[in-house]
C-alpha positions as a printed Julia matrix, in Angstrom:
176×3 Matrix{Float64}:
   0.0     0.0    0.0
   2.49    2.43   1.16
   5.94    3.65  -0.75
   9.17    3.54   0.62
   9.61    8.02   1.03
   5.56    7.92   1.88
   4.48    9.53   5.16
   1.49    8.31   7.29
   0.37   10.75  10.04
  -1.75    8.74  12.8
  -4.64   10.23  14.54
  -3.29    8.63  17.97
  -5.96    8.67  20.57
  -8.52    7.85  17.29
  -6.57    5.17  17.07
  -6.81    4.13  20.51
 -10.75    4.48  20.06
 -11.14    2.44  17.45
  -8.45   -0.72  17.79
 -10.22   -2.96  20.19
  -7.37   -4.54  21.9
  -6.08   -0.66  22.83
  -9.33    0.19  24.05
  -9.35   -2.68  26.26
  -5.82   -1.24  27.75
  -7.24    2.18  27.84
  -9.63    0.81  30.5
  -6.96    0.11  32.42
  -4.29    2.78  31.78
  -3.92    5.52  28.96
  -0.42    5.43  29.13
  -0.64    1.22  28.45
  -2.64    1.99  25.36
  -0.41    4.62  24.04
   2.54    2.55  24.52
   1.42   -0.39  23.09
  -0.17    1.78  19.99
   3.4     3.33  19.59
   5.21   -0.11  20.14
   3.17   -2.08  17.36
   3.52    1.35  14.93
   7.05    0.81  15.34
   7.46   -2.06  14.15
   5.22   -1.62  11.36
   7.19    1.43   9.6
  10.1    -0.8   10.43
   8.66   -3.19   8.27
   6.74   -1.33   5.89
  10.06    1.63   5.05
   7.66    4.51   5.62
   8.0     7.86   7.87
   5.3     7.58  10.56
   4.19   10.57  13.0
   2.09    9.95  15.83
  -0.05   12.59  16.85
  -1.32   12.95  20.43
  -4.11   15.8   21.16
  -3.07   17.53  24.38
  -5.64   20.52  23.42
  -6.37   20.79  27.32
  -2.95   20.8   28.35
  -0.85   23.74  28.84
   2.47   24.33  27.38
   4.17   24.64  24.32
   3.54   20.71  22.78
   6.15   18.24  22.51
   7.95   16.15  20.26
  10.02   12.75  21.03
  11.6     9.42  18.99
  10.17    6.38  20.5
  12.51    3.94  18.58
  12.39    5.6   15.05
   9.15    6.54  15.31
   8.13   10.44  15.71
   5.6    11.47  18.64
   4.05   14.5   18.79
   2.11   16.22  21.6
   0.41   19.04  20.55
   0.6    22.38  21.26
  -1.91   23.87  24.08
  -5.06   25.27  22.28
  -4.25   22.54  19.36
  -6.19   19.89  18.58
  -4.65   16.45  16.98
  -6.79   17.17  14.06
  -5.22   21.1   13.5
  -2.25   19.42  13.8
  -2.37   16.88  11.15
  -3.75   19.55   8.96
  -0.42   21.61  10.24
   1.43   18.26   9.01
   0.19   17.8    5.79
   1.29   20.98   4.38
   4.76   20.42   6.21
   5.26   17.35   4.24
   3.31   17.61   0.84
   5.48   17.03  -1.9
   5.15   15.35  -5.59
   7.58   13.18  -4.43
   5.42   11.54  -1.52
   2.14   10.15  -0.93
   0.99   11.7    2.8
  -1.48    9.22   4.23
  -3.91   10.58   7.38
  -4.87    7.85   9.24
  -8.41    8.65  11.1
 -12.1     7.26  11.61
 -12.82   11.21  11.93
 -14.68   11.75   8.26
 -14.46   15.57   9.19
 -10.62   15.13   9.36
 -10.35   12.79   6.49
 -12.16   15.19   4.11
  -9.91   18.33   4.96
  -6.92   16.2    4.98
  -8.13   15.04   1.54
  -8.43   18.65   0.16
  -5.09   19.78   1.13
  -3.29   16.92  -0.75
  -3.29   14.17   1.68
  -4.86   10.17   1.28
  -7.23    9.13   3.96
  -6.63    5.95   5.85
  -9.33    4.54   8.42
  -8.87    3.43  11.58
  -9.86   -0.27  10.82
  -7.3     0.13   7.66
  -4.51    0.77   9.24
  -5.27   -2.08  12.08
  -5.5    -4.39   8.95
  -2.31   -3.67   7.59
  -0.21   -3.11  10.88
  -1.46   -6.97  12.07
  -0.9    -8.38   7.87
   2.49   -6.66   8.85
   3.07   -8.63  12.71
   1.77  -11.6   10.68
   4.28  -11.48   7.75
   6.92  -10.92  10.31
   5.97  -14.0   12.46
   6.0   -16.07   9.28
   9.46  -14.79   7.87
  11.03  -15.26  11.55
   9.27  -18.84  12.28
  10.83  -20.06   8.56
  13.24  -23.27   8.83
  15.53  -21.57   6.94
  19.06  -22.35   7.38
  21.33  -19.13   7.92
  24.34  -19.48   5.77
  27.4   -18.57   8.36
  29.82  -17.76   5.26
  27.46  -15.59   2.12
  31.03  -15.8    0.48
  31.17  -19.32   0.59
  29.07  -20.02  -2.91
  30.55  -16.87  -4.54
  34.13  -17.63  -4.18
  36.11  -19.88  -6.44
  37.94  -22.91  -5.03
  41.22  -21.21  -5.12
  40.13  -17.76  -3.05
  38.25  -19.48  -0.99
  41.41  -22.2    0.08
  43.89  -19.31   0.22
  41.6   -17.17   2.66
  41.06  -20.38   4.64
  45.17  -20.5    5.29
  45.27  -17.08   5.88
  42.29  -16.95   8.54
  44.41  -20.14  10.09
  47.72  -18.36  10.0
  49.71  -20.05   7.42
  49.32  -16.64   5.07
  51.38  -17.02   1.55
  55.08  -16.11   2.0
């Protein structure tokens, strides 16, 4: 779905909302839910080569906003007065280019439509659950393969005569 310079801007807390599993830990603690939202985005732009920006509403909260790495992914708080949505809209325009695809992902239709109209592809809540668990699932598969690691790549490339010479060399008996 996504190219390798694309950008996806996440709606966090929407995100939260609407992904059962982080629902069920926002019951218990915010702060397990937004971990566990940022921990499983990790690994999917990991595995999917994309820039991904996580953005947390803190409209209620004063101060100036805040931005952190949590692995490679960005996190951004936003600024007091700001909502997530003003934000992403903030975002888009930031990172427009012909070069990229920008991707908003959000259930909000409000948000999807206005990130639509400045430039931006809309991505749903349920969407982006699909593809981050395809993503865990194609990861399980490629790590659980009985695929026997090769401890020398060289070792088919070289021909008979390289490879014997490097052998006395790595043993000490170098050409003189």
């Amino acid at each position: 779905m996504f190219q390798r310079e694309d950008v996806l801007l996440v709606d966090g807390y929407n995100m939260i909302g609407a992904w059962p599993e982080l629902a069920l830990l926002k019951q218990e603690k915010l702060e397990n839910a937004r971990d566990r939202l940022l921990d499983m985005l990790s690994d999917y732009q990991s595995y999917a080569g994309l820039t991904v920006i996580v953005v947390f509403d803190a409209f209620r909260v004063p101060g100036a906003g805040a931005e952190y790495r949590h692995q490679r992914l960005q996190v951004v708080y936003t600024r007091e007065r700001e909502t997530a949505d003003e934000c992403i809209e903030r975002l888009v325009g930031d990172w427009i280019s012909v070069r990229r695809n920008i991707y908003v992902a959000t259930s909000d239709q409000v948000e999807q439509h206005v990130a639509f109209g400045r430039g931006a592809l809309r991505v749903t809540a349920r969407e982006l659950r699909l593809e981050v668990r395809q993503s865990r699932t194609d990861i399980q598969k490629a790590i659980r393969k009985d695929v026997p690691l090769k401890k020398n790549p060289l070792d088919g490339v070289l021909t008979d005569e390289v490879h014997r010479r490097l052998e006395q060399m790595r043993r000490g008996r170098g050409e003189k």
